[in-house]
C-alpha positions in Angstrom: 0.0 0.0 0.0 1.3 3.3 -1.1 0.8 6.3 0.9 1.6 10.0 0.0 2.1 11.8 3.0 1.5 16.1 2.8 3.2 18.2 4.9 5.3 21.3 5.2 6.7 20.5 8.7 9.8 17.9 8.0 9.3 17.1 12.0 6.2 15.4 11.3 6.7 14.2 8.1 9.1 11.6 9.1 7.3 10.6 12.3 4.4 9.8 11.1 6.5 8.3 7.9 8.5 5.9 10.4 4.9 5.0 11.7 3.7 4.1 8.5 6.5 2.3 7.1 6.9 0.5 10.8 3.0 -1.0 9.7 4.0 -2.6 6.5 3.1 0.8 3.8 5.4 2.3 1.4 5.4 6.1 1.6 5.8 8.7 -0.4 6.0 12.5 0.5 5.6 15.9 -0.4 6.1 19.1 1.5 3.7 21.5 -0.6 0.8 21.7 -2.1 2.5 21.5 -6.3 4.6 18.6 -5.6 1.1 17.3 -3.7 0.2 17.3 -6.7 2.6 16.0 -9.4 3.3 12.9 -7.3 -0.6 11.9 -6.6 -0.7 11.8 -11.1 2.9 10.0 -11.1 2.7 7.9 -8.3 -1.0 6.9 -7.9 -1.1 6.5 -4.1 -3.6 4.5 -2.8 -4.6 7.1 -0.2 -3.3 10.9 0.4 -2.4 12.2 3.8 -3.0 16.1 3.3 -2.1 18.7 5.6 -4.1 22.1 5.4 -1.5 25.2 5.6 1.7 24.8 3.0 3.5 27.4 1.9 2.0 27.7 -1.8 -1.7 26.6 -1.9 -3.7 25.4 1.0 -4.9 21.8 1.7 -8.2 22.7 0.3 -7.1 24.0 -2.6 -4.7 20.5 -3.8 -8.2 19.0 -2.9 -9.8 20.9 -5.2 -6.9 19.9 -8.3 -6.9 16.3 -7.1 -10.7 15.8 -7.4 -10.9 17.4 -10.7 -8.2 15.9 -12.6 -9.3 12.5 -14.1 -6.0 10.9 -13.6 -6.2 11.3 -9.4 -10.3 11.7 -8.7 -10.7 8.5 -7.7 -7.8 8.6 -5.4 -9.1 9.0 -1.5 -8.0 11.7 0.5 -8.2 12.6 4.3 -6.9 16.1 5.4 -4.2 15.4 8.5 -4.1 19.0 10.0 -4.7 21.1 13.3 -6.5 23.5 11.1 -10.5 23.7 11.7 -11.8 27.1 11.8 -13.1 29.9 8.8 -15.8 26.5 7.6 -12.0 24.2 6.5 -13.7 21.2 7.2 -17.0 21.7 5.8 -15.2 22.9 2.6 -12.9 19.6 2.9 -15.6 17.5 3.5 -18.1 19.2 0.3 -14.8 18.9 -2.1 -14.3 15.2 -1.7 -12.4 14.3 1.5 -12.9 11.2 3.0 -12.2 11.9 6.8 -10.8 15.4 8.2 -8.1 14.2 11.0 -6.9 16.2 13.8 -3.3 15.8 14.4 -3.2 16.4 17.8 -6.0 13.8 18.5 -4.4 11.0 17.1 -1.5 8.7 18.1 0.9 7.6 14.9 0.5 4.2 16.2 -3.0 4.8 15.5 -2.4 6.8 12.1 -2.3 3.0 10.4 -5.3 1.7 11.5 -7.0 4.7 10.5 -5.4 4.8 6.9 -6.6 1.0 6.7 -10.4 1.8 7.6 -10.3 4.8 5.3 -9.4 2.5 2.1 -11.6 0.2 3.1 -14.9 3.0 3.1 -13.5 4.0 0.1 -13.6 1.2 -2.1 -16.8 -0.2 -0.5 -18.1 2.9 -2.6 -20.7 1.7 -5.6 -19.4 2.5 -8.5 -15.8 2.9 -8.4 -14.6 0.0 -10.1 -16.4 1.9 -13.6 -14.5 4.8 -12.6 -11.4 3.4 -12.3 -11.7 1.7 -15.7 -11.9 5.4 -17.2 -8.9 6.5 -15.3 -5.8 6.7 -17.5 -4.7 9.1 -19.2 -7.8 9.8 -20.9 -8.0 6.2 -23.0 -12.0 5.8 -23.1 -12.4 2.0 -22.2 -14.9 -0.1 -25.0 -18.4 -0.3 -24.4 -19.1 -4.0 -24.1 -22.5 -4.9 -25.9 -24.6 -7.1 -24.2 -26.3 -9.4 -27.1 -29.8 -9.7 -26.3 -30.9 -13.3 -25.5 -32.5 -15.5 -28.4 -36.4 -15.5 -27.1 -37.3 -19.4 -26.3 -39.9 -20.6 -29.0 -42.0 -23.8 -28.8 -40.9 -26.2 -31.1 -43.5 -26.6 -34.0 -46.5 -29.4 -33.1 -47.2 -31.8 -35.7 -50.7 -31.2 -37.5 -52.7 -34.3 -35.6 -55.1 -35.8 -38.6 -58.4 -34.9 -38.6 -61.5 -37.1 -39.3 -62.8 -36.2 -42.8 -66.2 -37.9 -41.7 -68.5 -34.9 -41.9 -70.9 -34.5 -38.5 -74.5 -36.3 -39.4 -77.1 -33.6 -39.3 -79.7 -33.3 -36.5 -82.9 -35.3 -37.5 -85.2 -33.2 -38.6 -88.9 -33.7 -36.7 -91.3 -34.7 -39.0 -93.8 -32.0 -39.2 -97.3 -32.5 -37.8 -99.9 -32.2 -40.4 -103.1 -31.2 -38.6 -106.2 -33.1 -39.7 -108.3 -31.9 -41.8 -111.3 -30.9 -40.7 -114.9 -31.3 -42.4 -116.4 -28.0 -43.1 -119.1 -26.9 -41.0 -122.7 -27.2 -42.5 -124.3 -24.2 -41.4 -128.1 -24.6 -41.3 -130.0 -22.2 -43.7 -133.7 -21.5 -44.2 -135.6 -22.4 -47.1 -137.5 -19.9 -49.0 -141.1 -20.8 -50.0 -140.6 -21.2 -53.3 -138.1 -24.3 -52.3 -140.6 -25.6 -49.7 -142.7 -28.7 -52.1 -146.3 -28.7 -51.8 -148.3 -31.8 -51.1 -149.5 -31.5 -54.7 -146.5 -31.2 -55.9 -145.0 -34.9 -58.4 -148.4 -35.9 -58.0 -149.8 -36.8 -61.9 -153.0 -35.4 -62.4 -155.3 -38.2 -63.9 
């Protein structure tokens, strides 16, 4: 694990450098804020120690340049400084900074186990495997195309054979023919003139 250690006193650069290196990390440091810089793109630390007040920029301000440049955003920073007022930490915090650490709250000894937990939060992040792809330099990665699955078809069903016997029709009720019925004599009355008199066929002698 490589760690790039920020500060402009040389006093506490190389304790907290001995620490380090005493807990199995390699170290790298820098003692202001442009050399911060240069060595965060050539060395790609895995984690930046960054004190607040150097002599040419403050610790805010490489922040700023670190979290912008695409060949260092994705490398996680924690200010180390005994700077907090005029809204530092907020403005650390707000510009990407993992942790802001008071130096004179923590013991070197337990400057490793805090470097260790910080990488750890950091790469627990989603999404920063994609970014790291797109680190480098500016080479764009390739977009891999995901081939969209063949839909599952049934196979074809044989044709099943049909009958060619056509369906019998329904019988057919015979219709009821009604009887006939006689017509009706209705009774009339005779006239005179068809009424025969007793006299009437009888041959006169």
């Amino acid at each position: 694990m490589l760690v790039l250690l920020v500060d402009d006193e040389q006093s506490l650069l190389d304790i907290f450098s001995q620490t380090l290196i005493a807990g199995g990390m390699q170290v790298v440091t820098a003692n202001n804020g442009k050399d911060a810089f240069d060595k965060a793109k050539t060395q790609k630390p895995d984690i930046i120690l960054l004190d607040q007040v150097l002599p040419d920029m403050n610790g805010n301000q490489v922040l700023s340049l670190i979290k912008k440049d695409p060949d260092t955003k994705n490398i996680p920073v924690a200010m180390l400084s005994n700077f907090t007022q005029n809204g530092l930490v907020d403005e650390a915090i707000n510009a990407g900074a993992l942790d802001y650490i008071l130096k004179y709250q923590i013991e070197p000894k337990d400057l490793i186990a805090k470097v260790n937990d910080l990488i750890r939060e950091h790469e627990s992040k989603p999404g920063l495997a994609d970014d790291r792809m797109n680190v480098g330099g500016g080479a764009s990665t390739a977009s891999s195309t995901t081939t969209p699955s063949p839909i599952a078809t049934e196979p074809p069903q044989a044709p099943t054979e049909q009958s060619t016997a056509q369906p019998e029709p329904p019988l057919q009720q015979p219709e009821q023919q009604s009887a006939e019925q006689p017509a009706e004599i209705q009774p009339r009355t005779l006239t005179p003139s068809e009424i025969p008199t007793q006299t009437e066929g009888v041959k006169t002698i």
